[in-house]
N, C-alpha and C positions, 0 to 999 in steps of 0.2 A: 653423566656420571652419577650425580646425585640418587637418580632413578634406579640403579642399576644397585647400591649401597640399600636402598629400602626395598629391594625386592629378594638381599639377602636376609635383610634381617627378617621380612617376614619370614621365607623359607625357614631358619631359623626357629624362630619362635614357633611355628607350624609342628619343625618337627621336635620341638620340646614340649610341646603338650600333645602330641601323639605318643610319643614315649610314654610320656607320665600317666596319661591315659591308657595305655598298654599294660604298666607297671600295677598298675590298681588294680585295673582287673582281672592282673592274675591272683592276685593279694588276694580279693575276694572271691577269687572262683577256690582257691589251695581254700582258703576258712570256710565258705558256704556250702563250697559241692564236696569235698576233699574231707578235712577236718571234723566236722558235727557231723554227720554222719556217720565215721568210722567210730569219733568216739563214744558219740550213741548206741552204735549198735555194740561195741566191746563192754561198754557198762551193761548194759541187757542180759549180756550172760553169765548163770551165774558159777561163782565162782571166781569171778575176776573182780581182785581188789585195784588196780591202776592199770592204766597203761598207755604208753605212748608210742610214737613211730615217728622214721627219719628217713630221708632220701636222701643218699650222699650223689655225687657229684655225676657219674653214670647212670644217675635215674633207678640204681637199687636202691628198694623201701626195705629198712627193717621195721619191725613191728616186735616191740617188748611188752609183754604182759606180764604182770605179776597174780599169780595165782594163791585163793586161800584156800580153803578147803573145797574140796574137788572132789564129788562120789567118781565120776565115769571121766577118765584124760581122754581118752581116745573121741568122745562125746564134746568135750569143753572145747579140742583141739580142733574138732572138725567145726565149730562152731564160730573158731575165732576165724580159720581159713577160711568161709565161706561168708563171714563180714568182708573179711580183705577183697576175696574177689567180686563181691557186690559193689564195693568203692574204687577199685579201680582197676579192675575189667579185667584185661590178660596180661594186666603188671603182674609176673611173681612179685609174690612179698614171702623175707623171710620173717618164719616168727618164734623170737625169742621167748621161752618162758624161764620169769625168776620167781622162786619158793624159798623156802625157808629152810632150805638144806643146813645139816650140819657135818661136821668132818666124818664122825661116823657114821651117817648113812651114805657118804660119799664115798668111802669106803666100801660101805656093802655092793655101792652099785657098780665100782671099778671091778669087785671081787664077781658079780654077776655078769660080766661083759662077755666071757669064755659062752657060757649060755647060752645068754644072747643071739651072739654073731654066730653058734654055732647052728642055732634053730634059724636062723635068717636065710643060712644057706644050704641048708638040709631040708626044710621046712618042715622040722619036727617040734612046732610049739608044744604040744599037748604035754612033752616032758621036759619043755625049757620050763614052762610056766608051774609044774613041778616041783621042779630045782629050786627056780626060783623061789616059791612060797617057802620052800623047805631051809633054804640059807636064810632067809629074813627073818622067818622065826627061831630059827638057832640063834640069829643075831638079836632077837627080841625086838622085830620089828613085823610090822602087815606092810603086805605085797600084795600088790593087783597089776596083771599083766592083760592087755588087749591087745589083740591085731586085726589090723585090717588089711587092704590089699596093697597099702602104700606102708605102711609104717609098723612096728611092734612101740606099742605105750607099757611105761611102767611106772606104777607111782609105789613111790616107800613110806610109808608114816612111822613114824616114833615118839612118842612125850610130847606132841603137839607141834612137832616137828615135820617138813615134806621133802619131798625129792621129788619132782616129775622130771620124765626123760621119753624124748620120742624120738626111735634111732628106724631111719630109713631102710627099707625091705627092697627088693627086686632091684632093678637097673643101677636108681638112687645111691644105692648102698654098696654097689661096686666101682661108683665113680672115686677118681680120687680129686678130694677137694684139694686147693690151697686155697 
């Protein structure tokens, strides 16, 4: 009987430092291979004052960037996605950008949404981006509008102030999210 008592506890003990040894080394593989890499490469470009990222419970990573001044969004954006999928492969990541919006150019960009959505599904940028420039300076604000094949980017500047917005083009942009 006595035998049978210490051949639980090793089991036991066996499999408590298997665990614990499991448990580290994913600690270190998230901070070695995961972590300094992504936040190495998000600092490298510029234009990006912070940023950080989060996996919730499903294994969605968001990715938050806080942006300062920024010549080319559509250039910064495709730069931040192409960190993301250099660290972790065919994980989507979404990525959030935070700027230093304020209510009135939040405004202008609600008032340019008509625009927008309407050049996303026409695909008549050439006179959204137009419009666009045309309200921002009535608004007394500069507008810069890019597209690419996935997305339409717009940034707003005012008094040292920013607005970036990348609103999804094609398929994307007719899903309906919740």
């Amino acid at each position: 009987m006595n035998f049978k008592n210490d051949n639980r506890l090793i089991f036991v003990i066996v499999l408590a430092v298997t665990v614990a040894t499991l448990v580290a080394g994913q600690l270190l593989w998230q901070k070695y291979a995961v972590a300094r890499p992504l936040d190495n490469g998000l600092k490298g470009i510029a234009g990006v004052t912070a940023a950080s990222w989060d996996e919730n419970k499903n294994g969605d990573i968001t990715i938050t960037v806080t942006l300062g001044g920024v010549d080319n969004l559509a250039k910064t954006y495709g730069e931040i996605g192409e960190t993301a999928r250099n660290t972790f492969g065919r994980r989507p990541a979404r990525i959030v950008i935070a700027d230093s919006r304020t209510p009135e150019l939040e405004a202008l960009y609600y008032g340019l949404q008509y625009n927008i959505q309407e050049a996303i599904f026409t695909g008549n940028f050439a006179a959204m981006a137009d419009r666009v420039a045309a309200r921002a300076r009535a608004g007394g604000a500069d507008a810069r509008v890019y597209v690419d094949a996935r997305n339409v980017y717009l940034q707003l500047t005012k008094a040292g102030a920013a607005l970036y917005a990348v609103e999804p083009r094609g398929d994307a942009a007719r899903e309906v999210k919740q």
